[in-house]
C-alpha positions as CSV (number, residue, x, y, z in Angstrom):
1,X,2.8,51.5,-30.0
2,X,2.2,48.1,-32.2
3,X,-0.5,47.4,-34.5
4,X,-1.2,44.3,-36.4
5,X,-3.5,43.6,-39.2
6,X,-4.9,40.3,-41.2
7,X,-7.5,40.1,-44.1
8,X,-10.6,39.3,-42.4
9,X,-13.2,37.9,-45.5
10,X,-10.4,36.7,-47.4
11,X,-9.1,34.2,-43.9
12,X,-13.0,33.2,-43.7
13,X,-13.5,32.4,-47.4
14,X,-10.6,30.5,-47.4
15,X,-10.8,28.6,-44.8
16,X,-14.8,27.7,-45.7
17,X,-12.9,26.6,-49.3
18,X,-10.2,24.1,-47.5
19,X,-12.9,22.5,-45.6
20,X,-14.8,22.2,-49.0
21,X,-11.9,20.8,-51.5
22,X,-11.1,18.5,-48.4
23,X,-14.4,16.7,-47.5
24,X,-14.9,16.8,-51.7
25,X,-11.9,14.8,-52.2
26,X,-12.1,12.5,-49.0
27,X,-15.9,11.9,-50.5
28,X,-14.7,11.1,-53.5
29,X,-11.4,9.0,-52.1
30,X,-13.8,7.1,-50.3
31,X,-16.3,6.2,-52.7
32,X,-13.8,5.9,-55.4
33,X,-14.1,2.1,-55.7
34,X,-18.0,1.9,-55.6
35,X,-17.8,4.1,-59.4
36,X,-19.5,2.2,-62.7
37,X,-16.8,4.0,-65.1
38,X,-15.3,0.4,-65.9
39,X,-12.4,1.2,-64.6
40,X,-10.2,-0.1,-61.9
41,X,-9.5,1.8,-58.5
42,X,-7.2,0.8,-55.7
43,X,-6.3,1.7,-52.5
44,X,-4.2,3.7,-53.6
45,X,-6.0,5.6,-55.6
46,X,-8.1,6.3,-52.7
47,X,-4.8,8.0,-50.9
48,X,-4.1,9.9,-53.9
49,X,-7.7,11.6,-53.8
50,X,-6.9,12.5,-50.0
51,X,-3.6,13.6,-50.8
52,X,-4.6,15.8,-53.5
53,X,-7.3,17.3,-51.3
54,X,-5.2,18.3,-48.7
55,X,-2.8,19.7,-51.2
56,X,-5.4,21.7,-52.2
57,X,-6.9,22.7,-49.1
58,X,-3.1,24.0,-47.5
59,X,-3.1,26.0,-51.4
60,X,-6.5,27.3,-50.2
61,X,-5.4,28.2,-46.4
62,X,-2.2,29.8,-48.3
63,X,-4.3,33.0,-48.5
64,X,-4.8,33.5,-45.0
65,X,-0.9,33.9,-45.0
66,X,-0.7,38.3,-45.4
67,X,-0.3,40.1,-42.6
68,X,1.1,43.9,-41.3
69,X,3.1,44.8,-38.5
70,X,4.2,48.6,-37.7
71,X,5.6,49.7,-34.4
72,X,8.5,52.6,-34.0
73,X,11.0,51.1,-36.2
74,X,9.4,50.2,-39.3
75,X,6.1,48.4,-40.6
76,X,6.7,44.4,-41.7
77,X,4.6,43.4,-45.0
78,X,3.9,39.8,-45.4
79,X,2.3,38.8,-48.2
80,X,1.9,35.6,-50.2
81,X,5.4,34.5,-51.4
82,X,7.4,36.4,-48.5
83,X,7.8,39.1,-45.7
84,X,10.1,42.1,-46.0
85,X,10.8,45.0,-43.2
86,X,11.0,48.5,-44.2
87,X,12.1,51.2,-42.2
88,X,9.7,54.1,-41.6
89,X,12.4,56.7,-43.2
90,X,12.1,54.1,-46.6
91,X,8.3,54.9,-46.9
92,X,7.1,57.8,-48.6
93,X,3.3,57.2,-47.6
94,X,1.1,54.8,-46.3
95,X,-2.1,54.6,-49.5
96,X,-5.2,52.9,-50.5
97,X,-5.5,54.2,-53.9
98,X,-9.3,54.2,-55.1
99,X,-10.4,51.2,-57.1
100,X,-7.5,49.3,-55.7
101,X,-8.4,45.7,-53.9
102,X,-6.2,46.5,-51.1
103,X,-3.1,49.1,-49.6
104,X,0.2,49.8,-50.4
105,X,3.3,51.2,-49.3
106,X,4.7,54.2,-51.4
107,X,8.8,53.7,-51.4
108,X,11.0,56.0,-53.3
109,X,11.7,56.2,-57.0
110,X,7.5,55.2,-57.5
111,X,8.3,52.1,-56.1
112,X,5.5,50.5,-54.0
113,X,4.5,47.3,-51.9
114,X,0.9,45.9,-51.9
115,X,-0.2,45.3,-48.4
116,X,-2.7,42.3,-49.1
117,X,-3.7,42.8,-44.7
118,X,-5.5,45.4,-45.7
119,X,-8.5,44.6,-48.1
120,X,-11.5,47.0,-49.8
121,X,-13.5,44.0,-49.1
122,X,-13.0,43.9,-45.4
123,X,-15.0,47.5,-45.4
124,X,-14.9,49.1,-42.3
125,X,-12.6,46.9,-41.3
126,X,-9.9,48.6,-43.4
127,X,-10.6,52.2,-42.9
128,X,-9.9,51.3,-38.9
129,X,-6.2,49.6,-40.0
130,X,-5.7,52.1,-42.6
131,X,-6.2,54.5,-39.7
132,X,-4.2,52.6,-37.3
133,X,-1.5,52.4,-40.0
134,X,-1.5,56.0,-40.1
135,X,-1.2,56.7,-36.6
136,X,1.8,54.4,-35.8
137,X,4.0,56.0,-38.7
138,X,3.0,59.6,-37.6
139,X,4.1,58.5,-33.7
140,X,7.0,57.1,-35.1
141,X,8.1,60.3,-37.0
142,X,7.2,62.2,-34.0
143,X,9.6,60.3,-31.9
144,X,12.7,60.3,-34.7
145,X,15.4,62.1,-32.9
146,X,16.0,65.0,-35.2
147,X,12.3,65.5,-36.5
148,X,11.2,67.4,-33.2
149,X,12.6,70.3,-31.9
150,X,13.7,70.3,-28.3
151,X,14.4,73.1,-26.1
152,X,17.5,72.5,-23.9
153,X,18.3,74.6,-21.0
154,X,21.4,76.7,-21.6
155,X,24.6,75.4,-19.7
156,X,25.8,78.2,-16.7
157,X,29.1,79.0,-16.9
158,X,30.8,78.7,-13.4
């Protein structure tokens, strides 16, 4: 009882966009010397245009980064700038409020967490790991010792 969920449009535009800003500024690196603006270019000028393209292309793959895990425990949000684990008895629900660009975990004290895995834009795509989501924090509840009732057999005295 795992599930795991990535951005799917957001991983393809993004990756399309390093390949881009890459092969621009490698273009451009190479072809820097050939320019009629009058001024000067070295080689190294020519690494710097690299460089700066595959700065930017790793700043462009950055957004392929978010992912969810849930299992029985707890669900794992990692977004942009970190990851954090939450405990299943720390979230009050599991949303995707309307108009929003992607989920969210509802904490206590009207606290929440954007989960950026799960994107409006990915359509369908989103309604299944919303619904997956869904399922692994209701088996987990289910399974909580304490939240079912269990009938033991009474104990015969001898």
């Amino acid at each position: 009882m795992s599930f795991v969920a990535r951005p799917h449009r957001v991983r393809w535009f993004a990756g399309v966009g390093a390949v881009v800003l890459f092969a621009g500024f490698a273009v451009a690196g190479v072809f820097l010397p050939d320019s009629d603006t009058g001024a000067n270019f070295t080689a190294s000028d020519q690494v710097a245009m690299f460089g700066i393209g595959l700065v930017l292309a790793v700043g462009a793959l950055w957004f392929t980064r978010p992912r969810v895990r849930a299992d029985r425990d707890g669900v794992e949000v990692r977004n942009m700038l970190g990851a954090r684990r939450f405990p299943w008895s720390e979230v009050k629900n599991v949303s995707f409020p309307d108009g929003s660009p992607w989920a969210r975990l509802e904490l206590p004290d009207d606290e929440y967490v954007p989960v950026l895995a799960i994107q409006a834009m990915d359509g369908e795509r989103a309604v299944t790991a919303m619904r997956e989501l869904r399922r692994v924090r209701r088996e987990a509840a289910s399974a909580e010792p304490g939240e079912q009732a269990v009938d033991l057999p009474a104990e015969r005295e001898s």
